[in-house]
PDB file of N, CA, C and O in Angstrom, chain B, residues numbered from 101:
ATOM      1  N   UNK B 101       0.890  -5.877  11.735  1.00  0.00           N
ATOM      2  CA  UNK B 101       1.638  -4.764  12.277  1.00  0.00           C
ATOM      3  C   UNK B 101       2.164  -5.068  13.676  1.00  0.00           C
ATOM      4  O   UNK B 101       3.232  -4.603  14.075  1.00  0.00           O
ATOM      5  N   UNK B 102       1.175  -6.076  14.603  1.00  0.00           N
ATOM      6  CA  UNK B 102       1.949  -6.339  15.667  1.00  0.00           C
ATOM      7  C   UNK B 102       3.324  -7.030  15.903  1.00  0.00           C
ATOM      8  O   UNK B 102       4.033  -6.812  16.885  1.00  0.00           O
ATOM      9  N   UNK B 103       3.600  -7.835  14.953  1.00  0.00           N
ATOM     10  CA  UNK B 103       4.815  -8.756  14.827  1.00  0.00           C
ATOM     11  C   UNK B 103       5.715  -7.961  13.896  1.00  0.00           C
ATOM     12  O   UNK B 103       6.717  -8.654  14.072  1.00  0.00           O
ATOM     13  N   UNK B 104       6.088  -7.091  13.095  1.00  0.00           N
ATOM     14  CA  UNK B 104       6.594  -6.555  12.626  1.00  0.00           C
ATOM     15  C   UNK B 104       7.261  -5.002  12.533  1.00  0.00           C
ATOM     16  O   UNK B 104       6.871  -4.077  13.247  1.00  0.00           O
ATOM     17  N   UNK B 105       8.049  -4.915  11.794  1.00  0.00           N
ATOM     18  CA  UNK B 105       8.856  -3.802  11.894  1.00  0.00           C
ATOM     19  C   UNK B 105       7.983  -2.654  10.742  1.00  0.00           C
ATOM     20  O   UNK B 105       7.135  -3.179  10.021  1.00  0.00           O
ATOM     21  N   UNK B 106       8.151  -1.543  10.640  1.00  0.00           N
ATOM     22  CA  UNK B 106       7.756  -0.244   9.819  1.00  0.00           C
ATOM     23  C   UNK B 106       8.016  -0.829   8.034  1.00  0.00           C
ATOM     24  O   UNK B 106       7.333  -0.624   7.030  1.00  0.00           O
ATOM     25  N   UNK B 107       9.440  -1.693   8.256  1.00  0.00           N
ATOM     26  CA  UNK B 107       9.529  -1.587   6.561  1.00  0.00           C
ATOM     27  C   UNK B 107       9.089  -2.718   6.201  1.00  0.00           C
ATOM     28  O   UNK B 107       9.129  -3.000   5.003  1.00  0.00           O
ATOM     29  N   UNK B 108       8.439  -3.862   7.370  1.00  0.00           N
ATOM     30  CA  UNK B 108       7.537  -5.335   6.673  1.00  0.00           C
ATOM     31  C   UNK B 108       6.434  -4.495   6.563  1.00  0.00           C
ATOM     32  O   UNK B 108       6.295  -4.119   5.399  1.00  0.00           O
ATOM     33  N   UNK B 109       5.545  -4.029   7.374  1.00  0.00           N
ATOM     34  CA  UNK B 109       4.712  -3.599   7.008  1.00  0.00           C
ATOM     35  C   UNK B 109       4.347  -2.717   5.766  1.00  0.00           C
ATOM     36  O   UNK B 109       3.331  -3.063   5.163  1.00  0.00           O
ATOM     37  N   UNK B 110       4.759  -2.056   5.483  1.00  0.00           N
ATOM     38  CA  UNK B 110       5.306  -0.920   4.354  1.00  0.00           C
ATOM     39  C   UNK B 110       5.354  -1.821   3.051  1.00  0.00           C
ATOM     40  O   UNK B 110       5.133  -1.306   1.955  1.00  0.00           O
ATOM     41  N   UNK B 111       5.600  -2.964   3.156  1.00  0.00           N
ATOM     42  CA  UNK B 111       6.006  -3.763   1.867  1.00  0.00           C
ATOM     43  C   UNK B 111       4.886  -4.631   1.590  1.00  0.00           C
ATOM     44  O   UNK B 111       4.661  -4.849   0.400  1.00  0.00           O
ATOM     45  N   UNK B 112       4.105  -5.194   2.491  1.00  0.00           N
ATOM     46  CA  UNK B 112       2.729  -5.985   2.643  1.00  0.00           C
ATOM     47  C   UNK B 112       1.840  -4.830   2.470  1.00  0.00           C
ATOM     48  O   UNK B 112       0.778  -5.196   1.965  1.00  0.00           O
ATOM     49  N   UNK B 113       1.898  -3.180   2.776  1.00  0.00           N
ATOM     50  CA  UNK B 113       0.822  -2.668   2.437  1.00  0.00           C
ATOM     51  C   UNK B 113       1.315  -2.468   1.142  1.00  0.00           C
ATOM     52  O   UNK B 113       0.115  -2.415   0.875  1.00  0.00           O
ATOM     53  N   UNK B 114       1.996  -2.273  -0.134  1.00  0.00           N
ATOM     54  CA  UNK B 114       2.482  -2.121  -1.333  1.00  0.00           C
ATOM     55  C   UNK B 114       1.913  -3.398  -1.861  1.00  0.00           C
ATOM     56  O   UNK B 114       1.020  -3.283  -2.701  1.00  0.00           O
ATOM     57  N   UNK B 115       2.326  -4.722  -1.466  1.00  0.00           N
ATOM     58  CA  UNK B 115       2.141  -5.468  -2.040  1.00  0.00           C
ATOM     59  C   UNK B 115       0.433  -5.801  -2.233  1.00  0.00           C
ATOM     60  O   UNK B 115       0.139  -6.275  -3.330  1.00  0.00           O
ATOM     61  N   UNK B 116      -0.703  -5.588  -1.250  1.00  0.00           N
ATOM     62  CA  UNK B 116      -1.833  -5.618  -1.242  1.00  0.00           C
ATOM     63  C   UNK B 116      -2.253  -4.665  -1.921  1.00  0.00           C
ATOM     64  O   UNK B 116      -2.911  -4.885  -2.938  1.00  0.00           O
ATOM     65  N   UNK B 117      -1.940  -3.300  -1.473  1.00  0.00           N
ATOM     66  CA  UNK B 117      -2.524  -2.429  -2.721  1.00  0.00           C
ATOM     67  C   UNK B 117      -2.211  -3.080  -4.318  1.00  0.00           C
ATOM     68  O   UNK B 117      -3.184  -3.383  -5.008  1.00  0.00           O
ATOM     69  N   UNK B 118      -1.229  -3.217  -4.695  1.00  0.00           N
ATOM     70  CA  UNK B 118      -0.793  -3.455  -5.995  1.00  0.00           C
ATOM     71  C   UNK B 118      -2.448  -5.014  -6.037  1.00  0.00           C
ATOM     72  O   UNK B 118      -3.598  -4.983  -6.476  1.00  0.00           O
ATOM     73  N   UNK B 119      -1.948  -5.660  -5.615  1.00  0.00           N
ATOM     74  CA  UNK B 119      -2.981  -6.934  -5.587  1.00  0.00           C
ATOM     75  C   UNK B 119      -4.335  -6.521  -5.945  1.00  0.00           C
ATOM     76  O   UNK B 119      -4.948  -7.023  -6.887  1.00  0.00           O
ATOM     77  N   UNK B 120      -4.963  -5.276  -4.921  1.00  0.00           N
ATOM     78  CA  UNK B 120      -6.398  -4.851  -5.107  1.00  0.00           C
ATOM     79  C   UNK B 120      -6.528  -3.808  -6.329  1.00  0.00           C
ATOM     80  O   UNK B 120      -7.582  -3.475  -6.869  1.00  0.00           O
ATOM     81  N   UNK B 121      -5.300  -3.388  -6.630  1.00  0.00           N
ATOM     82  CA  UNK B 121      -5.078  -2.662  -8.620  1.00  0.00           C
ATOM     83  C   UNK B 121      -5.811  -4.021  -9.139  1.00  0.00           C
ATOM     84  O   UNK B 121      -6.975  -4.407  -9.247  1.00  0.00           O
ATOM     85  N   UNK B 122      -4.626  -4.496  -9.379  1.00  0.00           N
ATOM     86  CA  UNK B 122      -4.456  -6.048 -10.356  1.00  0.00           C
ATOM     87  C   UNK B 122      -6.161  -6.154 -10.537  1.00  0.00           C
ATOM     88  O   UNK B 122      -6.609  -5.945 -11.664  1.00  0.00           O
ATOM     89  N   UNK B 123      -7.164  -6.498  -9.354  1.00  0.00           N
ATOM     90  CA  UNK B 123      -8.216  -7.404  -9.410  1.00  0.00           C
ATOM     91  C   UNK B 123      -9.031  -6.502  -9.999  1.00  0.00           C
ATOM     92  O   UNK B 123      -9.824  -7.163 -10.670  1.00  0.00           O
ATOM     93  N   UNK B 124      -9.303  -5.168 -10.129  1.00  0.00           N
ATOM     94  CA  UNK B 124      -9.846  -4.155 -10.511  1.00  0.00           C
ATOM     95  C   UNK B 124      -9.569  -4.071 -12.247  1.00  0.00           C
ATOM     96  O   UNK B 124     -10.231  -3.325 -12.968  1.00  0.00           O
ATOM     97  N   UNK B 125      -8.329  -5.097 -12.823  1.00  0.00           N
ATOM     98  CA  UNK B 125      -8.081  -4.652 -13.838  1.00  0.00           C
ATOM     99  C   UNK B 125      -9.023  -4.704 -14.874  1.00  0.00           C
ATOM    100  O   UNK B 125      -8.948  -3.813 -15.721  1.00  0.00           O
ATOM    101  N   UNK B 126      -9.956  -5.621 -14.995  1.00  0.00           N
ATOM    102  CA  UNK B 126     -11.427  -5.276 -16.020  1.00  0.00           C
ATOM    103  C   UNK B 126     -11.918  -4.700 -15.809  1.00  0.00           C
ATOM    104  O   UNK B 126     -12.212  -4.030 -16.799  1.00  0.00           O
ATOM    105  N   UNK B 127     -12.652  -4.157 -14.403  1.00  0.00           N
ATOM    106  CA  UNK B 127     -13.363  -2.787 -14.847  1.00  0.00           C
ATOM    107  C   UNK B 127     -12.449  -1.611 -14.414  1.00  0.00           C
ATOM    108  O   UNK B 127     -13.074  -0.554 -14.331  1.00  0.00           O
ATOM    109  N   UNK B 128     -11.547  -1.552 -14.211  1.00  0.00           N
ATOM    110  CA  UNK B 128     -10.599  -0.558 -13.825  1.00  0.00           C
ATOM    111  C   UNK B 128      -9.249  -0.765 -14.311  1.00  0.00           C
ATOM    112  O   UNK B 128      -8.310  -1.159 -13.620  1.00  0.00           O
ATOM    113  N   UNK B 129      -9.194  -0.344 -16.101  1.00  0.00           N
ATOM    114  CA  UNK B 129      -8.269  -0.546 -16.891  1.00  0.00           C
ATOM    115  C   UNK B 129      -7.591   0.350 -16.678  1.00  0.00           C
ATOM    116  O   UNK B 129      -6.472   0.100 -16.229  1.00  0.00           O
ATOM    117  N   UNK B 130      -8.022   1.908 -16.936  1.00  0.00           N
ATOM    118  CA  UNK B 130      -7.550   3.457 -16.812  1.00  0.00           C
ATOM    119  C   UNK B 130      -6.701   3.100 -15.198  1.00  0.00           C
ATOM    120  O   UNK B 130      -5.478   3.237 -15.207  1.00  0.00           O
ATOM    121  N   UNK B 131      -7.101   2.836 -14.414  1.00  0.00           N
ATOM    122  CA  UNK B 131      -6.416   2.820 -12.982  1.00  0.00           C
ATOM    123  C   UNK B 131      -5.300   1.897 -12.614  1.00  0.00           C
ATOM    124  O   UNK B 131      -4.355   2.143 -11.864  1.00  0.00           O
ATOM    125  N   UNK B 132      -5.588   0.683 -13.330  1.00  0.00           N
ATOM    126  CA  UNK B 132      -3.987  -0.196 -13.749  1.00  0.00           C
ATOM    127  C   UNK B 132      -3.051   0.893 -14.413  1.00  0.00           C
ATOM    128  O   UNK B 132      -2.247   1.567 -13.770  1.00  0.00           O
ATOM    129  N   UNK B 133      -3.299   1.003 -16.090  1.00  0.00           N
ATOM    130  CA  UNK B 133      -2.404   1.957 -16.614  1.00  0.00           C
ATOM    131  C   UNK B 133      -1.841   2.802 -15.900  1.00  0.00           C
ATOM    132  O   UNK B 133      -0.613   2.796 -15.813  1.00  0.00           O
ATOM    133  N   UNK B 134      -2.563   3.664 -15.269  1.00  0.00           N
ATOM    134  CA  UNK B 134      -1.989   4.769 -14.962  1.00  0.00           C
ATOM    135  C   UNK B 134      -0.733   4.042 -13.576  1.00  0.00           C
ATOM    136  O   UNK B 134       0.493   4.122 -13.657  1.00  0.00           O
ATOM    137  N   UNK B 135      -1.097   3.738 -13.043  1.00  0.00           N
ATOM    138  CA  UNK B 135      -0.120   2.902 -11.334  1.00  0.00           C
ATOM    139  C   UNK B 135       0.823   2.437 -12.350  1.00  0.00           C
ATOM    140  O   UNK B 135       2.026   2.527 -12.106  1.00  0.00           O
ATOM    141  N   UNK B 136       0.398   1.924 -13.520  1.00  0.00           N
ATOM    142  CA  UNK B 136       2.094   1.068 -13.995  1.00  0.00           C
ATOM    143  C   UNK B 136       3.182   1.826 -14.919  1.00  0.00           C
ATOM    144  O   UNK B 136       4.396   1.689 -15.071  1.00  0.00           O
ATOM    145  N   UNK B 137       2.130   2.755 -15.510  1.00  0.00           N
ATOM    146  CA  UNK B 137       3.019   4.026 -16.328  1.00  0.00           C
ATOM    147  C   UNK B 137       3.439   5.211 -15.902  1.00  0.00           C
ATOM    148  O   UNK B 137       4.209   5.940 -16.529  1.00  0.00           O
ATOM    149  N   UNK B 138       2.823   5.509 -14.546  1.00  0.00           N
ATOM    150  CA  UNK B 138       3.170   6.736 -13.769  1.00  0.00           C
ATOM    151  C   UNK B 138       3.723   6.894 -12.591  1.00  0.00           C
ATOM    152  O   UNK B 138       2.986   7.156 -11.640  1.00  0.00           O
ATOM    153  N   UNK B 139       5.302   6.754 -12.379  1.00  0.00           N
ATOM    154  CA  UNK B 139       5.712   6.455 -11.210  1.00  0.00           C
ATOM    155  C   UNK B 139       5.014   7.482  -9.978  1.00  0.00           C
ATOM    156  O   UNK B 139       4.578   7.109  -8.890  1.00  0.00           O
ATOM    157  N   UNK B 140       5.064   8.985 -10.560  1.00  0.00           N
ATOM    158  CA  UNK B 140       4.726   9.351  -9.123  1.00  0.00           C
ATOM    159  C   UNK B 140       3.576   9.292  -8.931  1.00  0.00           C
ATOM    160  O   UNK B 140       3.335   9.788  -7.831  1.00  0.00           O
ATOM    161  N   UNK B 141       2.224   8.754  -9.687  1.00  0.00           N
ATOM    162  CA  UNK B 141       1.218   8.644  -9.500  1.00  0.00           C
ATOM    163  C   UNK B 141       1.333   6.972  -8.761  1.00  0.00           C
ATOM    164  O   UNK B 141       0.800   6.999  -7.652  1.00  0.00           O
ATOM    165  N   UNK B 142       1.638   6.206  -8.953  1.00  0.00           N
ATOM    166  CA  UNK B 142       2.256   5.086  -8.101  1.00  0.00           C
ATOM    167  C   UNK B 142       2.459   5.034  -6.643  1.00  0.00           C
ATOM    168  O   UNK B 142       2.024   4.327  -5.734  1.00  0.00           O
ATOM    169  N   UNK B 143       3.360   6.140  -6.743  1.00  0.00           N
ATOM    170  CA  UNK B 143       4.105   6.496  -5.273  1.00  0.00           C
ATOM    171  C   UNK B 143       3.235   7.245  -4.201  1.00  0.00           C
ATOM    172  O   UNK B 143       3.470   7.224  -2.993  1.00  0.00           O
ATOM    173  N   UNK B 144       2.045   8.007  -4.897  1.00  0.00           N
ATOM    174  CA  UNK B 144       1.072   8.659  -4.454  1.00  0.00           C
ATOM    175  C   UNK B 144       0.271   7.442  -3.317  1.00  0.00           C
ATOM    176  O   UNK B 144       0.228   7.138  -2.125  1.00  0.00           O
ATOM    177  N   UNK B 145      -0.467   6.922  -5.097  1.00  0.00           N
ATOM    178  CA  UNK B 145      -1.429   6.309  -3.911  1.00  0.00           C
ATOM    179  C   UNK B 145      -1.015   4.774  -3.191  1.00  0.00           C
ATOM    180  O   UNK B 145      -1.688   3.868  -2.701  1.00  0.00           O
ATOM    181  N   UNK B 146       0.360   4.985  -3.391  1.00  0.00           N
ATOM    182  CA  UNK B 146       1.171   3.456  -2.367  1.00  0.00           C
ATOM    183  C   UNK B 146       1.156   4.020  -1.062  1.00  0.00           C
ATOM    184  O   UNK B 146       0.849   3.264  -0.140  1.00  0.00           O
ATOM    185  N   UNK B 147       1.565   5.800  -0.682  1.00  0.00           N
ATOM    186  CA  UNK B 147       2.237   6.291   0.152  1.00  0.00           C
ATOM    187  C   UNK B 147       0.935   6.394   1.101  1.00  0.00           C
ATOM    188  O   UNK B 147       0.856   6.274   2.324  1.00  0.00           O
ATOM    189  N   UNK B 148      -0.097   6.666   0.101  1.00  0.00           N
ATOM    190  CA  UNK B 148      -1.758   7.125   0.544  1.00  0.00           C
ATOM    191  C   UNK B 148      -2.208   5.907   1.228  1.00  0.00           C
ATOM    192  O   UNK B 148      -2.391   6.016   2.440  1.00  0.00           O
ATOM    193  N   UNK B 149      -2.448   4.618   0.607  1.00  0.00           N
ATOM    194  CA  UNK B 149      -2.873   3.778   1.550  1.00  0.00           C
ATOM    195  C   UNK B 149      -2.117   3.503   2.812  1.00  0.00           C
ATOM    196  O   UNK B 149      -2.728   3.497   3.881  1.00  0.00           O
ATOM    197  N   UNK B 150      -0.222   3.168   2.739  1.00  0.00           N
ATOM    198  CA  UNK B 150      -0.063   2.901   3.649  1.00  0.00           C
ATOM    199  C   UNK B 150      -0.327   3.440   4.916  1.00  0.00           C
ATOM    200  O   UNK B 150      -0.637   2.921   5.989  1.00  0.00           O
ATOM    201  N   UNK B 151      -0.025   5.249   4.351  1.00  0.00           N
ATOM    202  CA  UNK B 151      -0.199   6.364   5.523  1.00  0.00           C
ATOM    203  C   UNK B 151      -1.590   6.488   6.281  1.00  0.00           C
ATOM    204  O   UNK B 151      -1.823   7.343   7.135  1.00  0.00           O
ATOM    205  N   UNK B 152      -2.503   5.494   5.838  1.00  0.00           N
ATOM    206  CA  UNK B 152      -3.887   5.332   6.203  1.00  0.00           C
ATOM    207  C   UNK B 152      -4.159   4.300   6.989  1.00  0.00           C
ATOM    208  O   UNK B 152      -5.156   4.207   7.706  1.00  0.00           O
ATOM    209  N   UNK B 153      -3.145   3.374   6.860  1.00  0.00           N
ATOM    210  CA  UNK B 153      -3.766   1.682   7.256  1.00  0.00           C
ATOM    211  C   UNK B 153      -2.510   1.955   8.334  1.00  0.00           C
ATOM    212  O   UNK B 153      -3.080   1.942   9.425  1.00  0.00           O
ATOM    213  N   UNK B 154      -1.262   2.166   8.542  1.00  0.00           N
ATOM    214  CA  UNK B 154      -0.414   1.742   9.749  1.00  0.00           C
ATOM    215  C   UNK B 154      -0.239   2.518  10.231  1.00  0.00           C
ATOM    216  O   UNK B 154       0.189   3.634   9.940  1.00  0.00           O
ATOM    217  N   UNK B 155      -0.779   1.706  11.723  1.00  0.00           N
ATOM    218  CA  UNK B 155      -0.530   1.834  13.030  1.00  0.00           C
ATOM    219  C   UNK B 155       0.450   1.237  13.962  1.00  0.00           C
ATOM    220  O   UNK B 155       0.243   0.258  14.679  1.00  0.00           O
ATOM    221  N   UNK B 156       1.524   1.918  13.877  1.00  0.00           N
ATOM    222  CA  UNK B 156       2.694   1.692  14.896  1.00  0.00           C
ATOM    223  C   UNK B 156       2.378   1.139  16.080  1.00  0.00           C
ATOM    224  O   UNK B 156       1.715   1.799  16.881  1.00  0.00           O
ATOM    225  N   UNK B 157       2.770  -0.074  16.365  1.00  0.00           N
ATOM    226  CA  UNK B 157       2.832  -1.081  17.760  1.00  0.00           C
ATOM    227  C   UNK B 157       3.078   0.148  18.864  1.00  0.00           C
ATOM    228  O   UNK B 157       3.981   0.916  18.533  1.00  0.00           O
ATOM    229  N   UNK B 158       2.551   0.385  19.859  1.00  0.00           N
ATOM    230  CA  UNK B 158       2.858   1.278  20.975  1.00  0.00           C
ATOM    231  C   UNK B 158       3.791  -0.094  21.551  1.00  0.00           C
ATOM    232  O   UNK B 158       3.880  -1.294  21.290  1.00  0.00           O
ATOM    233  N   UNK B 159       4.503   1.045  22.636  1.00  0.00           N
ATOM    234  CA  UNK B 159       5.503   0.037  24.071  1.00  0.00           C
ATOM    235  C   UNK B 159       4.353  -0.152  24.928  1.00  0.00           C
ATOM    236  O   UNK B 159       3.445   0.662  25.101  1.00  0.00           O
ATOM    237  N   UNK B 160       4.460  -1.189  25.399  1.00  0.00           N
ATOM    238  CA  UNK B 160       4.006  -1.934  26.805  1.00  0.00           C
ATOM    239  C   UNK B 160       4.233  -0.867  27.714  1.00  0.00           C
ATOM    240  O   UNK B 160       5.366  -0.390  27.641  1.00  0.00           O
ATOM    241  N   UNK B 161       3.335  -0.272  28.696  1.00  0.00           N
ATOM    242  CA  UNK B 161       3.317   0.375  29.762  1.00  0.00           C
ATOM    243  C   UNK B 161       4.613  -0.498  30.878  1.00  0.00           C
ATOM    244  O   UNK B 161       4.479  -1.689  31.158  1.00  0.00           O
ATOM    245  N   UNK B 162       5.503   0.132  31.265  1.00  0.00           N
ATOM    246  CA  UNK B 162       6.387  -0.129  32.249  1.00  0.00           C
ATOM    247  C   UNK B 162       5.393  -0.101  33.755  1.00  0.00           C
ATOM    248  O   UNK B 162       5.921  -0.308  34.847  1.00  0.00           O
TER     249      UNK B 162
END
């Protein structure tokens, strides 16, 4: 998050969530399905982690 802009970040937290689905997929079959067949259930918990994990770079004190 320090080197980057709102929409790299945004795309690395999508892409990791999706990753930590994926690894879950044997014992967490029901929870794949549902993320790949349910867009707004998708959009939920993509929107949910990111809105949890980023923290906007503050400005440098002048």
């Amino acid at each position: 998050m320090r080197f980057s802009d709102k929409q790299n970040a945004r795309a690395e937290s999508d892409r990791a969530t999706t990753a930590a689905i994926l690894a879950t997929m044997s014992s967490g079959i029901e929870l794949y399905r549902e993320v790949h067949s349910n867009e707004s259930f998708r959009k939920w918990i993509l929107d949910m982690v990111f809105n949890a994990t980023y923290d906007p770079p503050r400005a440098a004190p002048l």
